[in-house]
C-alpha positions as CSV (number, residue, x, y, z in Angstrom):
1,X,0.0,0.0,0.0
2,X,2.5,2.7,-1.4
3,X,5.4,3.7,1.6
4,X,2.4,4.7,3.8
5,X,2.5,3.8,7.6
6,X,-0.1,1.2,7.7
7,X,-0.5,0.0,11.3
8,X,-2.2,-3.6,11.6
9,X,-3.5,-4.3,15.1
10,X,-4.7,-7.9,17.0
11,X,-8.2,-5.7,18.1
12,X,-10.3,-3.4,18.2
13,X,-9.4,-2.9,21.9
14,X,-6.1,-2.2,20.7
15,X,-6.7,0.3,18.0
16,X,-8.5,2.5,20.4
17,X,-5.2,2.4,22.6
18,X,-3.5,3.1,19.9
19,X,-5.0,5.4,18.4
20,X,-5.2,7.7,22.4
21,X,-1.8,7.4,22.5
22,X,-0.9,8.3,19.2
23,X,-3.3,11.6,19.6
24,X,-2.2,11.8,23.3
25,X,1.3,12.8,22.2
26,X,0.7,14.7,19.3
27,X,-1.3,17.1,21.4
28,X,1.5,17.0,24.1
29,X,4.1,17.4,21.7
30,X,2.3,20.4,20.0
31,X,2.0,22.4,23.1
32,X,5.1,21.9,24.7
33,X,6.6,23.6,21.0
34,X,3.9,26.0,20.8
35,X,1.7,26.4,23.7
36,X,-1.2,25.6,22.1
37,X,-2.8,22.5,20.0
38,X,-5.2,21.6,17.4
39,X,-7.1,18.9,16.4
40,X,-10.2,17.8,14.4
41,X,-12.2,14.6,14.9
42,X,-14.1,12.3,12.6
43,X,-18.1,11.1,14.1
44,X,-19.1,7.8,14.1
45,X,-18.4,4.2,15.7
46,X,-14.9,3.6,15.5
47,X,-14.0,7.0,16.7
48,X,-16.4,7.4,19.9
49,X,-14.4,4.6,22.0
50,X,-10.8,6.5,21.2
51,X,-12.5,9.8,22.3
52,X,-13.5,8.5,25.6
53,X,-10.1,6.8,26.3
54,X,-8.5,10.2,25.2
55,X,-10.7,12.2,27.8
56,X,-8.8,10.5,30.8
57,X,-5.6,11.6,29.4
58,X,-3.4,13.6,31.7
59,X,-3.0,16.3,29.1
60,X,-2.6,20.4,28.8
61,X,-6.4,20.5,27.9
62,X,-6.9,24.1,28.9
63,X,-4.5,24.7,25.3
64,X,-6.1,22.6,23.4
65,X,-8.8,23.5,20.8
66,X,-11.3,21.0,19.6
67,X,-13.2,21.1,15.9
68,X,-14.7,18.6,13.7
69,X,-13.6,17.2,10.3
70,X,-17.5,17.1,9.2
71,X,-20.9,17.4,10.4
72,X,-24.5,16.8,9.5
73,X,-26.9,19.8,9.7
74,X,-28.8,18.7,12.8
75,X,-29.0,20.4,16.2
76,X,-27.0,18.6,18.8
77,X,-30.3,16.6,20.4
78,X,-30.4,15.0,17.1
79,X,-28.7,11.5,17.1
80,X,-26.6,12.1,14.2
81,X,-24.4,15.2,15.5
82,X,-20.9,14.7,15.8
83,X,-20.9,17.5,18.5
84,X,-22.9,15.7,20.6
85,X,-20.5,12.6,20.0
86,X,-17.7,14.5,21.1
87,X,-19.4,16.1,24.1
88,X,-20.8,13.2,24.8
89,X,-17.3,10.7,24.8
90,X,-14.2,13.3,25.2
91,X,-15.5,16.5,26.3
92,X,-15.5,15.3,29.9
93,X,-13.2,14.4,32.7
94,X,-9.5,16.3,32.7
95,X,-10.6,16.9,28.7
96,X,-13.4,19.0,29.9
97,X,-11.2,21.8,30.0
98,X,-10.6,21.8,26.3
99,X,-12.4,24.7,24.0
100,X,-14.6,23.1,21.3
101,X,-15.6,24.7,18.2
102,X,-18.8,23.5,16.5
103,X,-19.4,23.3,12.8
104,X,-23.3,23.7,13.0
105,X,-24.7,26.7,13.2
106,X,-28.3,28.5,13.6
107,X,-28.2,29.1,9.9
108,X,-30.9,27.3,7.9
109,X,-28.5,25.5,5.5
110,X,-25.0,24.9,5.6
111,X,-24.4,26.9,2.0
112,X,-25.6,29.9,4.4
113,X,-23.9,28.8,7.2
114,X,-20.1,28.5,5.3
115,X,-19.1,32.0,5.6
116,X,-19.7,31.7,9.6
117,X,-18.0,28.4,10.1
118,X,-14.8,29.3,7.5
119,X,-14.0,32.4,9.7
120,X,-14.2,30.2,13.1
121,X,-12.0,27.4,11.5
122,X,-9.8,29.4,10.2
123,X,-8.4,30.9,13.1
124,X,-8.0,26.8,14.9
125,X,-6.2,25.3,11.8
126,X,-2.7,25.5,12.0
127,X,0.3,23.7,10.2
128,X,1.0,21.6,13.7
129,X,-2.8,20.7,13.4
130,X,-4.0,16.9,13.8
131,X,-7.2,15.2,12.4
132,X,-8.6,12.1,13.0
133,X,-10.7,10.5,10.3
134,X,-12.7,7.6,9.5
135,X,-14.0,5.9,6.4
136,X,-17.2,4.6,5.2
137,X,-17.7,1.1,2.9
138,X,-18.3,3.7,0.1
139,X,-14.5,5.4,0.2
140,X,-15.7,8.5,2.0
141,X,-13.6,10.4,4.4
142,X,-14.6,13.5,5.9
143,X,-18.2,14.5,4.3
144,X,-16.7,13.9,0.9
145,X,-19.2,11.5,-0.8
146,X,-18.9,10.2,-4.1
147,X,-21.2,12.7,-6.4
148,X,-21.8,15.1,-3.8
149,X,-22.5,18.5,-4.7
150,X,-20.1,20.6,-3.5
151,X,-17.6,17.9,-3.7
152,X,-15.1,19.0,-6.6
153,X,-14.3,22.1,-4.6
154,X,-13.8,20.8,-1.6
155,X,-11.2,18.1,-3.1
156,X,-10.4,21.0,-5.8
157,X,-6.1,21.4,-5.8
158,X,-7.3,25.5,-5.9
159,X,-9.3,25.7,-3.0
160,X,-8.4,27.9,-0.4
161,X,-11.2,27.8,2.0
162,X,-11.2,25.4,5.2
163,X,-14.5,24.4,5.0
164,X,-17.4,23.4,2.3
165,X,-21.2,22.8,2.1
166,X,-21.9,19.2,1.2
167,X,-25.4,18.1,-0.3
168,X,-24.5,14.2,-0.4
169,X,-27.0,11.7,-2.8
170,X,-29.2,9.4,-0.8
171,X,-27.4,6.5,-0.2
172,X,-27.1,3.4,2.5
173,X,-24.2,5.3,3.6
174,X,-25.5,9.0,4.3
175,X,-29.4,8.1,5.7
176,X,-31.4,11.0,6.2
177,X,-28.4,13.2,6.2
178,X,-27.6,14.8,3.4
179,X,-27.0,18.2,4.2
180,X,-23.4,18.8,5.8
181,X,-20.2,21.0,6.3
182,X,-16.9,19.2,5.9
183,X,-12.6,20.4,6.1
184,X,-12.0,20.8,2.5
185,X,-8.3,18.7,0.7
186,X,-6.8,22.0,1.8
187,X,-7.5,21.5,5.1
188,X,-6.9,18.2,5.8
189,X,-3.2,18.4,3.5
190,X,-2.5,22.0,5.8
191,X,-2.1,19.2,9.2
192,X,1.1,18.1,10.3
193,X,-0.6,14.6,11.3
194,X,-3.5,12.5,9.7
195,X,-4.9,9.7,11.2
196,X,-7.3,7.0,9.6
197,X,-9.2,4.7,11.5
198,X,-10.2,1.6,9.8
199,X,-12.1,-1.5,11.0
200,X,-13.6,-4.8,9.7
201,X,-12.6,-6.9,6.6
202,X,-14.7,-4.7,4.1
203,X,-13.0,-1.2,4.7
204,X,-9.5,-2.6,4.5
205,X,-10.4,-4.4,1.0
206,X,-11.9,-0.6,-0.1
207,X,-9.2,1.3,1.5
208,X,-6.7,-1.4,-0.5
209,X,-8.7,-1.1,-3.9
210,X,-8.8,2.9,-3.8
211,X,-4.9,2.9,-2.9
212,X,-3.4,0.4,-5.3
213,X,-5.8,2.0,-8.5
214,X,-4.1,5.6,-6.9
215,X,-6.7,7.5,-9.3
216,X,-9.6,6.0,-7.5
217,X,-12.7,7.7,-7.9
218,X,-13.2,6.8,-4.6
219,X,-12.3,10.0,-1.9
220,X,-10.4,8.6,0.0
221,X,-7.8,7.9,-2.6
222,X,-7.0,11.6,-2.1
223,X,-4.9,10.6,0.8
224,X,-2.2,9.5,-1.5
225,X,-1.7,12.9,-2.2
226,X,-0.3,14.0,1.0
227,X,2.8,14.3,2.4
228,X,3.2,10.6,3.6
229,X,5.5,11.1,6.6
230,X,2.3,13.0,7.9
231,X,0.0,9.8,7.0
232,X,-0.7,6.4,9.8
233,X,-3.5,4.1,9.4
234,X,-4.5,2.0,12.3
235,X,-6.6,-1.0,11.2
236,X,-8.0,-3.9,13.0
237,X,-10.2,-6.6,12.0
């Protein structure tokens, strides 16, 4: 799978250790050079259990600042909302003290709601930034589903922004949630570290199939693009 670091583990158990400690020191690491840390997080199942082994972490929490790589449109009672996920799993205990930037706003739609969200994530993303990221069974990372409008600028090579509206097809994949903000390539290729999160048999044989065809219509295939030393994939089965 190209020179990228591609980190096999026995369990799930372990990935989640794993993956804390890799996050963990990052952070550590990014304040003790420059006082301050940032870091973006992926929704969904394999995430949640890192978060809340992450939120026990003796860390400088106080100078870290949280935002998400994506989000559905939804208020945060709704069941899908990645801010709820992270209050819900990491925002607690010592990592309580950590200052969490939403990517949902009041605005209707998330087209409206881009100018907003662009000036807030601007000011957190920083070269020394980290993102965690997961993948679905269809190649998507981030919000960037295959036909999505909005997609091609937010994978665009000449996009500047941080952010993009997503309007995503219905698919198994996306449910009821088609409307959504995601980091745009520029983002994600503007961290120092990336982190992918993979589980389970089928999203290795995807992640495999969009990385040895390396022009992959599949998004997550843009990952081949980035700076590799800045690339780790945990897997486990």
């Amino acid at each position: 799978m190209t020179n990228i670091a591609f980190r096999p583990l026995v369990s799930r158990e372990a990935l989640i250790s794993e993956a804390a400690q890799q996050i963990a020191s990052h952070l550590k690491e990014d304040v003790s050079i420059n006082g301050k840390a940032s870091m973006f997080l992926s929704g969904g199942s394999t995430p949640g259990p890192v978060y809340s082994a992450l939120s026990m972490e003796s860390l400088p929490w106080d100078k870290v600042t949280i935002g998400l790589v994506d989000e559905r449109w939804v208020d945060e009672d709704d069941t899908g909302s990645n801010a709820a996920l992270v209050k819900r799993t990491l925002l607690i205990g010592p990592a309580k003290k950590a200052h969490f930037v939403p990517m949902k706003t009041e605005h209707r739609s998330p087209e409206l709601g881009q100018k907003t969200v662009e000036s807030a994530y601007k000011r957190i993303l920083r070269p020394n930034s980290m993102a965690v990221l997961g993948m679905g069974i269809d190649g998507h990372i981030c919000s960037w589903f295959p036909e999505a409008e909005g997609l091609a600028q937010a994978l665009s090579l000449n996009c500047n922004a941080v952010v993009q509206a997503i309007k995503a097809k219905p698919s198994t994949t996306t449910g009821k949630y088609l409307d959504r903000m995601t980091l745009t390539y520029s983002a994600i290729k503007t961290c120092k570290s990336v982190l992918l999160l993979i589980t389970g048999d089928e999203k290795r044989a995807v992640l495999e199939r969009a990385f040895e065809l390396r022009k992959s219509h599949l998004p997550v295939a843009k990952l081949i693009g980035l700076d590799q030393s800045r690339l780790t994939i945990l897997y486990a089965p």
